[in-house]
C-alpha positions as CSV (number, residue, x, y, z in Angstrom):
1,X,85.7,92.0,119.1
2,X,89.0,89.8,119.9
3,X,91.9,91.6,121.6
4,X,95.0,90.9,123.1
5,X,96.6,92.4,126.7
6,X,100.2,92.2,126.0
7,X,100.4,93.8,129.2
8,X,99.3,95.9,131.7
9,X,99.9,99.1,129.5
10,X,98.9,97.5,126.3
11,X,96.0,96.3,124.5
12,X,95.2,95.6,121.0
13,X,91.6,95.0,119.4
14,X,89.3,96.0,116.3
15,X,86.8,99.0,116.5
16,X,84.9,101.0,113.7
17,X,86.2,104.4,113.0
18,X,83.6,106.7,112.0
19,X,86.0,109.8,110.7
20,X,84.0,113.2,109.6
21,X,80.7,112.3,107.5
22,X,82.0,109.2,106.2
23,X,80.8,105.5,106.8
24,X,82.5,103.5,109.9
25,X,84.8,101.1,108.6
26,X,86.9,98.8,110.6
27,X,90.5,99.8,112.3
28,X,93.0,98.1,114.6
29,X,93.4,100.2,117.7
30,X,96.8,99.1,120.1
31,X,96.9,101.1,123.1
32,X,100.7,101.5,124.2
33,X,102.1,103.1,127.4
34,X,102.3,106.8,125.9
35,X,100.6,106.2,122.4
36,X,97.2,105.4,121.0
37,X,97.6,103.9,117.6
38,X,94.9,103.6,115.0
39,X,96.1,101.7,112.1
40,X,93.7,100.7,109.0
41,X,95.0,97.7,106.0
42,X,96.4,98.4,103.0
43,X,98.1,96.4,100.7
44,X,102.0,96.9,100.3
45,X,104.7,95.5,97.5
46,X,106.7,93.2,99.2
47,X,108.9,92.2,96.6
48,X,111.9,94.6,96.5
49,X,111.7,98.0,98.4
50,X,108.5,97.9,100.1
51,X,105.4,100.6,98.9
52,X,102.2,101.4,98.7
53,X,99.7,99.6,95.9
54,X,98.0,101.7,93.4
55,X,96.1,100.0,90.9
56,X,97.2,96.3,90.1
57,X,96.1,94.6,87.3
58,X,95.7,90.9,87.5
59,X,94.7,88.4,84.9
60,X,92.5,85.3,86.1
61,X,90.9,82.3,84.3
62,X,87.6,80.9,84.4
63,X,87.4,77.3,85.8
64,X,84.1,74.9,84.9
65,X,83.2,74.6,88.4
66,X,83.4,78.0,90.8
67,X,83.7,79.8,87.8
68,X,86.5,82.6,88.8
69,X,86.6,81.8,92.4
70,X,85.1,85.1,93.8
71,X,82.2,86.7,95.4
72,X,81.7,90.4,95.0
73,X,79.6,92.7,96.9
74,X,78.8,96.7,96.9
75,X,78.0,99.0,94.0
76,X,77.2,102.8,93.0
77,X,74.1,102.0,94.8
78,X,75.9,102.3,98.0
79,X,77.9,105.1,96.8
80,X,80.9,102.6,96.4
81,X,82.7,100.5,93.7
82,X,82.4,96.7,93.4
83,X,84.5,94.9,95.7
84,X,85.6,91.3,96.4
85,X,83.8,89.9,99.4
86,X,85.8,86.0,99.5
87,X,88.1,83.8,97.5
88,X,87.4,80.1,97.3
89,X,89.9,78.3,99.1
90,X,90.7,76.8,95.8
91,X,91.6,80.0,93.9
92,X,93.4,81.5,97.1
93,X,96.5,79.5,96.6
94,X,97.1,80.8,92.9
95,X,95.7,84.5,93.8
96,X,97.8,84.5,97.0
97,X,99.6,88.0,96.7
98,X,97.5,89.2,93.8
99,X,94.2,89.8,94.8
100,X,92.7,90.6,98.5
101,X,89.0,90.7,99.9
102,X,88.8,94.1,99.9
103,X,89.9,94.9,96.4
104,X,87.6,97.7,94.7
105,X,87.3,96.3,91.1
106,X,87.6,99.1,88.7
107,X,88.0,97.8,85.4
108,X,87.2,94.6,83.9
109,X,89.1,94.1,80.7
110,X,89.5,97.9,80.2
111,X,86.0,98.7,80.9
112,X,85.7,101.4,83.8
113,X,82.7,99.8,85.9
114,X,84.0,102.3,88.9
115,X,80.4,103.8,89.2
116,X,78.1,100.9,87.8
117,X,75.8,99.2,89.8
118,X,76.2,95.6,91.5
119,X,74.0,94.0,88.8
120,X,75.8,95.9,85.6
121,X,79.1,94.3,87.2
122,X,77.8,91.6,87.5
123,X,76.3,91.2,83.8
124,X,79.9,92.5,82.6
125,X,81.8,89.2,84.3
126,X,79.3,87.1,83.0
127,X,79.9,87.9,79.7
128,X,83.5,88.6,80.0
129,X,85.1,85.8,78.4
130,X,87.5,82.9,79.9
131,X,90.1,85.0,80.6
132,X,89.7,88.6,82.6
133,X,92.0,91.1,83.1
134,X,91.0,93.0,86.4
135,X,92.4,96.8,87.4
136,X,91.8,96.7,91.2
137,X,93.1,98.7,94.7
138,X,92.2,98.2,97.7
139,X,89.5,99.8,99.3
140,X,90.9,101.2,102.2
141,X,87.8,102.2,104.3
142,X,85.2,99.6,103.3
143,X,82.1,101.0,105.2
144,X,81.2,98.2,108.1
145,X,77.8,97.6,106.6
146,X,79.6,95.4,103.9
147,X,81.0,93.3,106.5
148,X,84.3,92.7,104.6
149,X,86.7,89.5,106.9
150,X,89.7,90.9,107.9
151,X,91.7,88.2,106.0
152,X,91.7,85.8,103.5
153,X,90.7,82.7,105.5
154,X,87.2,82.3,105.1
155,X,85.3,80.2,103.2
156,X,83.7,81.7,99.8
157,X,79.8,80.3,99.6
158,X,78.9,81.6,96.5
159,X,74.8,82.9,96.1
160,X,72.3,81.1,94.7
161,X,72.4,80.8,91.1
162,X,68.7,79.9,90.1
163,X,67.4,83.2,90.6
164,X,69.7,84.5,88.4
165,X,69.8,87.6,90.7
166,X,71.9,89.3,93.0
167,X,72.0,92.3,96.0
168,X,74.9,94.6,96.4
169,X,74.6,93.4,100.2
170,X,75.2,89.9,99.9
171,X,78.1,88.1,97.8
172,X,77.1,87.1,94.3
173,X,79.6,84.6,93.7
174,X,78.5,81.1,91.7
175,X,76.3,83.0,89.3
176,X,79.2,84.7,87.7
177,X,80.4,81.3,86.0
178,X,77.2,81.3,83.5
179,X,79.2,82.0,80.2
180,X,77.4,80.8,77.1
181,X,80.5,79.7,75.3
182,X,81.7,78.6,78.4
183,X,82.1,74.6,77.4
184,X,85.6,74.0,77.6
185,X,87.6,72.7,81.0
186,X,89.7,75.6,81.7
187,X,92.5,75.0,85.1
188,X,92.5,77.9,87.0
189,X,95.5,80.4,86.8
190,X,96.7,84.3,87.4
191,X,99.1,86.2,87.0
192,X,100.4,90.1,87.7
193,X,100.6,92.2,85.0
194,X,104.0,92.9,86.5
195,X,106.0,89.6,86.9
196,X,107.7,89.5,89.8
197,X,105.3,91.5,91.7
198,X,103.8,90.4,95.2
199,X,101.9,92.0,97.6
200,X,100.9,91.8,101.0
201,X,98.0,92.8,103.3
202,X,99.0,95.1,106.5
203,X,97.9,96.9,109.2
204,X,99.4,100.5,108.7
205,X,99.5,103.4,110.8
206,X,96.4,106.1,110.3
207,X,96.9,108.0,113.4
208,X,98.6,108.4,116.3
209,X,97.2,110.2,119.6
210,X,100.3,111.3,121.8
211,X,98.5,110.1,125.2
212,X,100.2,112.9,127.9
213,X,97.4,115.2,128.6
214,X,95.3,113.5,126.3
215,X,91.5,113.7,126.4
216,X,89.0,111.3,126.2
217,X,85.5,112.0,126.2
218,X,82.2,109.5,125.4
219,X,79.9,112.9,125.3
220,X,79.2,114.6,122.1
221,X,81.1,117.6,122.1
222,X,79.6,120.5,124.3
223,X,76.6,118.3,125.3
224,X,75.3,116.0,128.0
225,X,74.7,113.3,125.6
226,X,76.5,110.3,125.8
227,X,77.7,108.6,122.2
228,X,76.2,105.2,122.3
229,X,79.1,102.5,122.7
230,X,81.8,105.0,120.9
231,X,84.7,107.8,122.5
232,X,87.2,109.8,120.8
233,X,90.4,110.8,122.3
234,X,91.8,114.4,122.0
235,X,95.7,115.2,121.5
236,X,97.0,118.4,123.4
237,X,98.2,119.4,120.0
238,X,94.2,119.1,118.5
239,X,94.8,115.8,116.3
240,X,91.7,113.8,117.3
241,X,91.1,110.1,117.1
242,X,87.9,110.5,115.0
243,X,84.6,108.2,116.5
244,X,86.0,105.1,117.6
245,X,82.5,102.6,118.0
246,X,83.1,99.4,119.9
247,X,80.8,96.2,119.3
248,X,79.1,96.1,122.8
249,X,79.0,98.7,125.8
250,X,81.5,96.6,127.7
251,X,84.3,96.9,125.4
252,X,83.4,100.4,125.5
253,X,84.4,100.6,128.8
254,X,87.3,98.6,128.4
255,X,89.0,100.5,125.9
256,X,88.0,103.9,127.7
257,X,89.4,102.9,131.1
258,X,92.4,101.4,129.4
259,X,93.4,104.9,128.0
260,X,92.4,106.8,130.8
261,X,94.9,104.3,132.8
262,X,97.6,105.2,130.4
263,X,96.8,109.2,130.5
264,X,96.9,109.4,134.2
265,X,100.1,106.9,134.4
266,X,101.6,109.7,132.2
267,X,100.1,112.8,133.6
268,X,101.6,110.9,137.4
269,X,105.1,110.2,136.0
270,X,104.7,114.2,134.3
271,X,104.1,115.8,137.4
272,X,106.9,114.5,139.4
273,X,109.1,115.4,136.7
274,X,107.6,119.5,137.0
275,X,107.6,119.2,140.7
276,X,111.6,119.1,141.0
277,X,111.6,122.4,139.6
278,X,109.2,123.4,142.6
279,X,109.6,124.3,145.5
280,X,108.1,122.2,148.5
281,X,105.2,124.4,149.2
282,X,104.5,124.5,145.5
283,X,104.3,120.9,144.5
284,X,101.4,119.7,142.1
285,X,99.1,116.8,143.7
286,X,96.4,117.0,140.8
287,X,96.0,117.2,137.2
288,X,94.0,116.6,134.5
289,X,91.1,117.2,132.0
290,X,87.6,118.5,132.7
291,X,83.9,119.6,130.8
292,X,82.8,123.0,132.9
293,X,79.2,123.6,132.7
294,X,78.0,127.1,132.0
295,X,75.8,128.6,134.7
296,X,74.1,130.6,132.8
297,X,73.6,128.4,130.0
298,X,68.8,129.4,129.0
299,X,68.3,126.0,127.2
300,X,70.4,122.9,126.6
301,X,73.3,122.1,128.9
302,X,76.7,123.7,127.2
303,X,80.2,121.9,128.2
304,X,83.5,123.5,127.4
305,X,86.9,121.7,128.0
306,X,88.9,123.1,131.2
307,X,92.4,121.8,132.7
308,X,92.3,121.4,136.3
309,X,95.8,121.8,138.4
310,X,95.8,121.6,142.3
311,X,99.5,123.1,143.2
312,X,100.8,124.6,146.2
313,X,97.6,126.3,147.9
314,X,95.6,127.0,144.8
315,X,93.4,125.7,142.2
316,X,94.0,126.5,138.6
317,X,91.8,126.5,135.7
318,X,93.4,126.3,132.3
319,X,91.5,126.4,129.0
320,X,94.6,124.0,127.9
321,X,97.4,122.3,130.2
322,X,100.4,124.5,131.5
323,X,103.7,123.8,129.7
324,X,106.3,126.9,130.7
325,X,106.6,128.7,133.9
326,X,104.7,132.1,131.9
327,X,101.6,129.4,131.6
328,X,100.8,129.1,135.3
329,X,100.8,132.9,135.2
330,X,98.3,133.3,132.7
331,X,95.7,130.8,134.6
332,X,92.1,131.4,133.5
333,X,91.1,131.4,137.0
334,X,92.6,130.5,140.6
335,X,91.4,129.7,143.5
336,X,93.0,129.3,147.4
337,X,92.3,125.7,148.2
338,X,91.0,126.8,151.8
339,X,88.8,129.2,151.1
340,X,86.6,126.8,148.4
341,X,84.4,124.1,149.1
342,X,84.0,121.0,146.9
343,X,81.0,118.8,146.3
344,X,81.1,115.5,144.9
345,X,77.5,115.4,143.8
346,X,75.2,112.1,144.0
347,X,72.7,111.2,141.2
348,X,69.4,113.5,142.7
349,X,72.0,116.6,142.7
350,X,72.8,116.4,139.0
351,X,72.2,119.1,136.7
352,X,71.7,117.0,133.4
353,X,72.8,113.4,132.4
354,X,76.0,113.5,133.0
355,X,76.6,111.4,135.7
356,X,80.4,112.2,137.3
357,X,80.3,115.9,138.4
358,X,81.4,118.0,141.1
359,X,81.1,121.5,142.2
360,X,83.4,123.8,143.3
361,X,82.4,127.3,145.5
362,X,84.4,130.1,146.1
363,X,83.8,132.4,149.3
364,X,82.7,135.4,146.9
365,X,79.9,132.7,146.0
366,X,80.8,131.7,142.5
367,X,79.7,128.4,141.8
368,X,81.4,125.7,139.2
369,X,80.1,122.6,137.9
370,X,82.5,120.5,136.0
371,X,82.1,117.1,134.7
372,X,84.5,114.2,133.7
373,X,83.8,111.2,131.7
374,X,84.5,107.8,134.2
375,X,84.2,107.2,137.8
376,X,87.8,106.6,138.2
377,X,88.4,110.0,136.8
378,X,86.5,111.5,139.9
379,X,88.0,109.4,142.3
380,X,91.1,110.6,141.0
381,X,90.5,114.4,141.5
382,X,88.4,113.7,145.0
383,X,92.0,112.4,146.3
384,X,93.8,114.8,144.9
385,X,91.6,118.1,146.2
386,X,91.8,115.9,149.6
387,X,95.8,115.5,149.0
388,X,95.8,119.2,148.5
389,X,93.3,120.1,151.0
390,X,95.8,118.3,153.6
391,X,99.1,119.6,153.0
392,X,97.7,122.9,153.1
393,X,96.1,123.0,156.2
394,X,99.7,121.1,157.6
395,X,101.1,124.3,156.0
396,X,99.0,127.0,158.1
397,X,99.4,125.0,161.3
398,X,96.4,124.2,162.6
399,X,96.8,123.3,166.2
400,X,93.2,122.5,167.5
401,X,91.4,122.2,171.2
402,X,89.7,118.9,171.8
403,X,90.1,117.3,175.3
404,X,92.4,119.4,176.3
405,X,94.3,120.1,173.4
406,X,94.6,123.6,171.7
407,X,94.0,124.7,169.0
408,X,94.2,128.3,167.3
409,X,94.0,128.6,163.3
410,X,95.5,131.5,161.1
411,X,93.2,132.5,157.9
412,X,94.4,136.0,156.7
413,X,91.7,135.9,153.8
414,X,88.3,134.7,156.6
415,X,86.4,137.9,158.4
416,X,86.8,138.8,161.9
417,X,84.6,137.6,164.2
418,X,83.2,139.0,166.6
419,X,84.9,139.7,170.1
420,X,87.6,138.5,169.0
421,X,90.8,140.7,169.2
422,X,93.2,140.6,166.6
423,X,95.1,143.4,168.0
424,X,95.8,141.2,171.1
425,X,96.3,138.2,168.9
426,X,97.3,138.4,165.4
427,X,98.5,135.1,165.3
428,X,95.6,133.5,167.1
429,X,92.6,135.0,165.8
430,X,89.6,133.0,164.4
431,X,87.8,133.8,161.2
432,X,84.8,133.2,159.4
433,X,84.9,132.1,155.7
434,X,81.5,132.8,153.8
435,X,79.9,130.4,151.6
436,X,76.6,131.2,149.6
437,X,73.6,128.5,150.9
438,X,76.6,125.4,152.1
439,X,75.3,122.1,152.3
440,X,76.2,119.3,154.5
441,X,78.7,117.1,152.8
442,X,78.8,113.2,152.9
443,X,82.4,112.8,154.4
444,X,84.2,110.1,156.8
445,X,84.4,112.0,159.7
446,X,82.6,115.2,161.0
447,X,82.9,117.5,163.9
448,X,81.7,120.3,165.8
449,X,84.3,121.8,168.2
450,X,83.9,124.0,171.1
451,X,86.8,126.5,171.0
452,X,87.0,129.2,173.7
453,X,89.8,131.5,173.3
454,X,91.4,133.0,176.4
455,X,90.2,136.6,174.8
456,X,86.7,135.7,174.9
457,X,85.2,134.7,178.2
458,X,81.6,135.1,177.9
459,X,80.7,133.2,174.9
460,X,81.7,130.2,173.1
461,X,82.0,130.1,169.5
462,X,81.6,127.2,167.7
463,X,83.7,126.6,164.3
464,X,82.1,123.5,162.4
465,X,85.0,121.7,160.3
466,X,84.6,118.9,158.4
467,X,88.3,117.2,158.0
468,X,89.7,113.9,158.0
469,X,92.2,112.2,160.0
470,X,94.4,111.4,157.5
471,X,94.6,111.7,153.2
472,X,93.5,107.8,153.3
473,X,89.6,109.0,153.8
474,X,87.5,110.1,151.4
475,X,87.6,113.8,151.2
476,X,89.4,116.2,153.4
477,X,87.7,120.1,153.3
478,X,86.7,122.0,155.9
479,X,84.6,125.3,156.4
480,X,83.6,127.9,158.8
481,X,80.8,129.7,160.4
């Protein structure tokens, strides 16, 4: 596929578009900084005001040698019409703004050959005389299988003629001069029906995907199972791209990490605008798309879109993303960022065959397994539950003991323990936070610090935090026991 990077934000290139049960057929995709644009040709009138073509009728001429200058391919066979595969470079000069590769052929001198087969058409121009009047439009979404150029600048070799056969696959081009009153040298020329009339061939908009919260996924929808080579993209408002298949598994990852760039440069630039209507302790540091896994799912893995948000001390869970301030009410579920733990997991912890997941553990023991569809994407939320994870714990003031240092924590939600007295020392009391079967976390940096309050003399207690020292490192999350 050949593309073009106007810039860092843009990209154009050609895909297939496979759209409901139809065949893929080819597209233009251009990636902009908010917009993903997916454009198919048509041809348009460009003489006078500019519109759509309909049916055209054009007249053309049989010549001695190359016969009418054009190779055909398709058929009711393939559950298409006829359509024109090349145009000698001879004929392309008088057929310039007439006919197009890519014209369905539906009549040939008022004979509706719509739903014959590629041999019947090709019988019918055989035997159609010198001159032909063609009824054509342009086939819109040619199926990829016919491997229709994207322009008029290729060479037409017409099929062999001696067989005196043709396939619906290939073009059948040469044979169609065979006319057995054909003896006469007659020049090539067309005409439109209409005089005056020319048209053009143009990329024009199909659909266009609003990229701010945006979602792209390469997994078919509510499954592990990864579309081979292909993505969609998901507007907030429902429109979705259709099945957009690249050539190789490379551009595949090109075009996915180019919109995902373009979503979270959006979702960035979105949040700051939000957070001025926040206060400080209530600023967003996260947001963005997810697939939750269902726990209790008997048989095949089930996925269901969630909208993550890390703001202030909690974690929200949206079934779509939060708009007004009534949204962030209505949450499906929230969390208090220091009283969960978060697990990026490594391939042998994965549940199915997705391979970017991480969990997410409450103290009351529920457990959530989410998914997102490219490494960056993970990194992305593992720096922002960090980021989150930071300014929190700056926010409840830890001041910790370590050579000589102190340090006392406050955790209104964590259990009591024991010996301690919180009577004596409300604001200095330690706690326990409960997590169902924890497991030891790859971080940067991880310690075990011997605290012994001045209320407790005859025992040392021991609070195991994993933390970093600052939102550079990989993770920053911390428990007790």
């Amino acid at each position: 596929m050949d593309y073009r990077t106007t810039c860092d934000e843009a990209k154009t290139g050609i895909c297939l578009l496979q759209d409901g049960s139809q065949e893929p057929f080819k597209v233009r995709l251009h990636v902009a900084k908010d917009i993903l644009m997916i454009q198919e040709q048509d041809i348009i009138c460009v003489s006078g005001e500019p519109f759509y073509s309909g049916e055209r009728k054009v007249a053309i001429r049989r010549q001695t040698v190359g016969g009418f200058g054009l190779s055909i391919k398709g058929g009711s066979e393939h559950n298409i019409p006829v359509v024109i595969s090349k145009i000698s470079k001879e004929q392309r000069a008088e057929l310039s703004g007439l006919l197009f590769i890519g014209d369905a052929i539906l009549q040939i001198n008022g004979i509706n050959v719509r739903k014959c087969k590629h041999e019947e058409v090709v019988q019918v121009l055989r035997n159609a005389g010198e001159e032909v009047t063609l009824t054509v439009s342009f086939l819109k979404r040619a199926p990829a299988f016919l491997k229709l150029p994207l322009n008029e600048d290729c060479a037409c070799v017409p099929s062999d003629q001696s067989s005196g056969t043709s396939s619906p696959l290939c073009d059948s081009g040469l044979h169609l001069n065979y006319h057995p009153n054909n003896t006469d040298t007659l020049s090539c020329s067309s005409w439109p029906a209409s005089p005056g009339m020319r048209w053009e061939k143009r990329w024009c908009d199909l659909r266009l995907i609003p990229l701010l919260h945006s979602r792209l996924s390469q997994h078919i929808a509510g499954t592990d199972l990864c579309r081979p080579n292909a993505f969609q993209v998901t507007a907030v408002d429902g429109v979705c791209s259709g099945i957009i298949q690249c050539l190789s598994p490379d551009e595949c990852i090109d075009w996915s990490q180019s919109i995902s760039t373009n979503i979270s440069n959006l979702t960035k630039h979105n949040i700051k605008k939000i957070n001025r209507n926040f206060p400080v302790n209530q600023q967003i540091v996260y947001m963005g798309w997810v697939e939750e896994r269902e726990q209790d799912s008997l048989q095949d893995p089930v996925y269901s879109p969630k909208f993550l948000s890390l703001r202030g001390s909690s974690l929200y869970k949206f079934n779509s993303p939060p708009v007004t301030t009534w949204d962030w009410m209505r949450a499906e579920k929230k969390f208090t960022v220091y009283e969960i733990m978060c697990k990026i997991f490594k391939d042998s912890d994965l549940l199915d065959r997705r391979k970017y997941c991480f969990g997410v553990q409450s103290e009351t023991g529920e457990d959530l397994y989410f998914s997102v569809e490219l490494e960056s994407e993970l990194t992305q939320w593992e720096k922002g539950f960090q980021m989150a994870t930071f300014l929190e714990v700056e926010r409840i003031q830890w001041f910790w003991q370590v050579q000589g240092y102190c340090m006392s924590t406050l955790f209104p939600s964590c259990t009591i323990t024991p010996g301690c007295d919180q009577t004596a020392h409300p604001n200095n009391y330690f706690g326990e936070t409960k997590f169902q079967h924890p497991k030891e976390v790859s971080l940067d940096i991880s310690y075990s610090v011997p605290l012994i309050p001045t209320s407790l003399s005859s025992s040392e207690i021991c609070v195991c935090f994993y933390t970093a020292c600052s939102v550079d490192t990989r993770l920053c999350q911390f428990g007790m026991h």
